[in-house]
C-alpha positions in Angstrom: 0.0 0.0 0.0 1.3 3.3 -1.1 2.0 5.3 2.1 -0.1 8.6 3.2 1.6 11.7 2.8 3.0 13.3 6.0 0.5 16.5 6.0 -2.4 14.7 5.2 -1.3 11.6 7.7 -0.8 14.3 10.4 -4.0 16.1 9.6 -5.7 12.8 9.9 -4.4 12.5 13.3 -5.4 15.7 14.4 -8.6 15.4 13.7 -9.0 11.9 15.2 -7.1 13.6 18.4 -10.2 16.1 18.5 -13.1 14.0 17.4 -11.7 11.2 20.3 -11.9 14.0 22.4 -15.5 14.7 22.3 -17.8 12.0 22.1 -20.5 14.3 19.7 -21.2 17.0 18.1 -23.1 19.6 19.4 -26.4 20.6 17.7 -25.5 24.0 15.8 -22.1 23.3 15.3 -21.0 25.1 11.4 -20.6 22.4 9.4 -21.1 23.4 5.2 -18.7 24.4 3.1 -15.4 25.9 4.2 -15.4 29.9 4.2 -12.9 31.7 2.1 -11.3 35.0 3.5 -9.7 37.0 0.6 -6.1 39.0 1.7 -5.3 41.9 -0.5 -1.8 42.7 -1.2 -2.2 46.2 -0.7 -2.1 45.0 2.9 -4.9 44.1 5.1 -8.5 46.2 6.7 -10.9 44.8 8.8 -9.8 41.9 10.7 -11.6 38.5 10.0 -13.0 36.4 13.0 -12.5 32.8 12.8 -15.0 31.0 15.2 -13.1 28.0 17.1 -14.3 25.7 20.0 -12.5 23.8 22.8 -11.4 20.4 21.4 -12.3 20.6 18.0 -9.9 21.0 15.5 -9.7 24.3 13.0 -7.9 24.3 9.7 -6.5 27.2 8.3 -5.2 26.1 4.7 -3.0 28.9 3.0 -3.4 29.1 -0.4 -0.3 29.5 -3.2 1.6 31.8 -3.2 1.2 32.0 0.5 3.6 29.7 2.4 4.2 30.1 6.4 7.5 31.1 7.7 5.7 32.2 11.5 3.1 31.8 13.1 2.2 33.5 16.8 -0.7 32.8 18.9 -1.7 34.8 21.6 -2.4 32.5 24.7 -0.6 30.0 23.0 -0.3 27.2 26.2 -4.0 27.4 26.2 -4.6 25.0 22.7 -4.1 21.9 23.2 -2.3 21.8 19.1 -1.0 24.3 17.4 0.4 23.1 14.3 2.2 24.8 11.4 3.0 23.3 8.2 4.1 25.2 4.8 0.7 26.3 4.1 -1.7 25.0 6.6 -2.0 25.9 10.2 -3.6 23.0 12.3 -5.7 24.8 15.9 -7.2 22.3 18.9 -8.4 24.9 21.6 -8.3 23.6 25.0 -11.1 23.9 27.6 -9.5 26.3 29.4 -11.1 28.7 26.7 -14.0 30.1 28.0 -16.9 31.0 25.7 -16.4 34.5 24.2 -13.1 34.6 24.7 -10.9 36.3 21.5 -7.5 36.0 20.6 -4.9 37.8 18.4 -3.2 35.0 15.7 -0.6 36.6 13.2 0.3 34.8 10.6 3.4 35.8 8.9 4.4 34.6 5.1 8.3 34.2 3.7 10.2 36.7 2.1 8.6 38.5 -0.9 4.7 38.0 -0.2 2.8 40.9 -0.3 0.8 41.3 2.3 3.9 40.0 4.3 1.8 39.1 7.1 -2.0 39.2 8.2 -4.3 39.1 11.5 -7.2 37.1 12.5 -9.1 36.8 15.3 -10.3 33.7 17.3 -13.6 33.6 18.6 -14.8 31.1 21.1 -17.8 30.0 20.0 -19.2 26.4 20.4 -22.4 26.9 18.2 -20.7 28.3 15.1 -17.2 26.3 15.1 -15.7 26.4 11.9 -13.2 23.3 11.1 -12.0 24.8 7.8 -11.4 28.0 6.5 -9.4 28.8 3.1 -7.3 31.7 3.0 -6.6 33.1 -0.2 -4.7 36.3 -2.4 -6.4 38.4 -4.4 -4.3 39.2 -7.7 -2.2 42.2 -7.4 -3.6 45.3 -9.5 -1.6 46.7 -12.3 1.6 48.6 -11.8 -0.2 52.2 -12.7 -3.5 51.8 -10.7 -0.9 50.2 -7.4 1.0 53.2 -7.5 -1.8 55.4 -8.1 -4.0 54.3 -5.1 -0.5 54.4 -2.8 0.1 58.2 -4.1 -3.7 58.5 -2.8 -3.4 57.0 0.4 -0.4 59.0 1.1 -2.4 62.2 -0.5 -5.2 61.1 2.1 -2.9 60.9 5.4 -1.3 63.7 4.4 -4.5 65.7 4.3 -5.9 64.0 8.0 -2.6 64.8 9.1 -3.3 68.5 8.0 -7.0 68.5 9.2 -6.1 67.3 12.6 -3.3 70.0 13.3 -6.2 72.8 12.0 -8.7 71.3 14.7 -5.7 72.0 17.4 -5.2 75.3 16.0 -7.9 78.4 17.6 -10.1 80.7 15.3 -10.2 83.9 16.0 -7.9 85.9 17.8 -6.8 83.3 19.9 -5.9 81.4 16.7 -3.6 84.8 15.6 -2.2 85.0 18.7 -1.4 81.3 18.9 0.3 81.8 15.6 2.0 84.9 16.5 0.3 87.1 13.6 -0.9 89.6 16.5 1.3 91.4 18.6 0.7 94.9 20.6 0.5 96.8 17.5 -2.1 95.1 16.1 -3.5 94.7 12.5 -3.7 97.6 10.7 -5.5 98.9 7.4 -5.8 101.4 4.1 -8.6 101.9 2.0 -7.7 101.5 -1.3 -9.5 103.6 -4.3 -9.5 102.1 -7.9 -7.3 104.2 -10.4 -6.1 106.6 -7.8 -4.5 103.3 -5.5 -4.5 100.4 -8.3 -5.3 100.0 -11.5 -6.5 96.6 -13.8 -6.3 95.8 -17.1 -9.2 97.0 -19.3 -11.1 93.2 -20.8 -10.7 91.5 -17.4 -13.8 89.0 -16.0 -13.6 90.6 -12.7 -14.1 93.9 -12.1 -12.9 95.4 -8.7 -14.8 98.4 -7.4 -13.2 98.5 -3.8 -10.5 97.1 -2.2 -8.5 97.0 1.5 -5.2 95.8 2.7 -4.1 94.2 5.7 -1.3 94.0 7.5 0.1 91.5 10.3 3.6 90.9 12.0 4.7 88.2 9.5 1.3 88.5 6.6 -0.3 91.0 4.6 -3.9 90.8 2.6 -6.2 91.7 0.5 -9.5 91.8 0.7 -11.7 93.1 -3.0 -15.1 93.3 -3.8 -15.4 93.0 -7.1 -18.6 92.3 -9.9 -18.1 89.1 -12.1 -18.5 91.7 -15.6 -18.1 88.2 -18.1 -20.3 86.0 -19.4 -19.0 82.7 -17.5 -18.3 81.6 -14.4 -14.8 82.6 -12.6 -13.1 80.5 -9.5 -9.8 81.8 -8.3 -7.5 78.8 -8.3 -4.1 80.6 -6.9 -2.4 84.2 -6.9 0.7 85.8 -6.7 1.6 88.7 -5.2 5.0 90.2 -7.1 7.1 93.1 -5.8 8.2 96.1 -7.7 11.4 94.1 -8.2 10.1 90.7 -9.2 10.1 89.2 -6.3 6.7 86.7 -5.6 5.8 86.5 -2.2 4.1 83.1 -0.9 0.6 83.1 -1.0 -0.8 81.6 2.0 -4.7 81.2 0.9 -7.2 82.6 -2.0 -10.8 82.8 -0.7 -13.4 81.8 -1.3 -12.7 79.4 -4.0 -16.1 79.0 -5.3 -17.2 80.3 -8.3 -18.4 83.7 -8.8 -21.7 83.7 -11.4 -21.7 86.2 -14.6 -23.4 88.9 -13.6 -22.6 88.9 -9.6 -22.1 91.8 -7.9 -20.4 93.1 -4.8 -18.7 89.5 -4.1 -15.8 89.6 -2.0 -12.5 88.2 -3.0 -9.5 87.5 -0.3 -6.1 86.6 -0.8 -3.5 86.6 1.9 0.5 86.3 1.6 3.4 86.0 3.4 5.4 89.8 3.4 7.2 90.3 6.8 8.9 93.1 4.8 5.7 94.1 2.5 7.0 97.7 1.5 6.5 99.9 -1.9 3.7 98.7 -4.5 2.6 95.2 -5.5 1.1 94.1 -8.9 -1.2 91.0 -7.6 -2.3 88.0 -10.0 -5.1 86.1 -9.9 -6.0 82.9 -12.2 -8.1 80.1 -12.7 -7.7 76.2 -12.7 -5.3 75.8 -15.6 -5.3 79.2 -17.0 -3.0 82.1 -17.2 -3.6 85.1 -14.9 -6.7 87.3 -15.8 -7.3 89.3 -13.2 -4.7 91.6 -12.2 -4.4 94.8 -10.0 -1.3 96.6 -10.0 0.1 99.2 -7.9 -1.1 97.7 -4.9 0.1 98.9 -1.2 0.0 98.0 2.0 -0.2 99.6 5.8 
């Protein structure tokens, strides 16, 4: 007679170890099919529960490419087996497991798998046991959409990272003083009159009828109201605020960034830079989402 192989021989013997060990089987016990539990190789989400039960022995079959190289258990002298072969993991749960209980099991695969490793969690539960479940990897996504959903992920933490820090941060004046845009001499102000204080370009979509500048310790702005004189839509996308020797200054923020209707009038448009040194005229440019600057003021001074 050919001869068993040692896996399945050892298998076998598991499971005669945990059938001998309990004379029957429960009523509600899982039986059906084995349930599959798909890893990604992006790296793993939610964890899955697998349901176990004192005595009764749990499969875990990996399959290709995933081989074991470690295995760790968390209460581990509390099974009665824990076996680990290339790509199966063999669990007997002792009865020192109460019902309810859950446990921590991380797998951990050899050198080059992608996910490297992955967590499950063991449940005790002696009405939904489940003697087999088949873990399998989900075929990696192209090259460009992997590295596109990594450059958003990163994009994504970047901007929670960025969203938590402006939570920390006050409004108001708390928030300048916090940021040390306030000191004792405070913000001040000009009035600024069209064609006497700046000028714009004769064509341009947004026509500005009034406008005010600001000055902190470190920032200056500008704050227009202007009419939307075109026939489409304009959203300021960025600015540039550019001294009467060429030097830009970094713009901080452009508000509001939604987009001002043909037609509007007396719609206010901010835009604050850095200019700890802010001195002589300015010639500010405004633009929309891929365009070149069409809205300009030049001339511009501030307090």
């Amino acid at each position: 007679m050919r001869p068993l192989p040692a896996a399945l021989a050892l298998l076998l013997l598991l499971a005669s170890t945990s059938a001998g060990a309990q004379p029957g089987t429960p009523a509600g016990e899982a039986v059906g099919e084995p349930r599959a539990v798909v890893l990604s190789p992006a790296g793993q989400g939610e964890v899955p529960e697998v349901r176990i039960r004192p005595d009764l022995l749990t499969t875990l079959l990996f399959g290709a490419p995933l081989r074991l190289a470690r295995v760790e258990v968390e209460e581990r002298e509390r099974f009665s087996r824990v076996t680990v072969l290339e790509d199966m993991l063999a669990l007997i749960p002792s009865t020192a497991l109460g019902a309810g209980k859950q446990l921590r099991l991380t797998v951990r695969f050899v050198e080059g798998t992608r996910p490297a490793s992955a967590d499950f969690l063991l449940v005790v539960d002696a009405s939904r046991a489940e003697p087999q479940v088949n873990v399998e990897l989900r075929p990696p996504v192209p090259d460009a959409c992997w590295t596109q959903a990594e450059a958003e992920r990163v994009m994504s933490r970047q901007c929670q990272a960025e969203l938590a820090r402006m939570r920390q941060r006050p409004d108001g004046i708390t928030g300048l003083l916090a940021t040390g845009q306030l000191d004792a001499t405070g913000i001040t102000t000009r009035e600024l009159v069209p064609g006497r204080d700046f000028t714009q370009r004769p064509g341009e979509p947004l026509k500005v009828w009034k406008a005010t500048s600001y000055r902190a310790r470190d920032t200056v702005a500008l704050e227009m109201e202007v009419s939307n004189v075109s026939t489409q839509p304009w959203t300021a996308a960025g600015a540039v605020l550019v001294g009467e020797d060429g030097t830009r200054r970094k713009v901080l923020r452009v508000w509001p960034l939604e987009p001002i209707a043909p037609g509007a009038k007396s719609q206010r448009v901010v835009v604050e830079a850095e200019a700890p040194e802010a001195q002589g005229r300015f010639t500010l440019l405004l633009w929309q989402d891929g365009e070149p600057p069409s809205v300009s003021l030049e001339g511009v001074t501030f307090p």
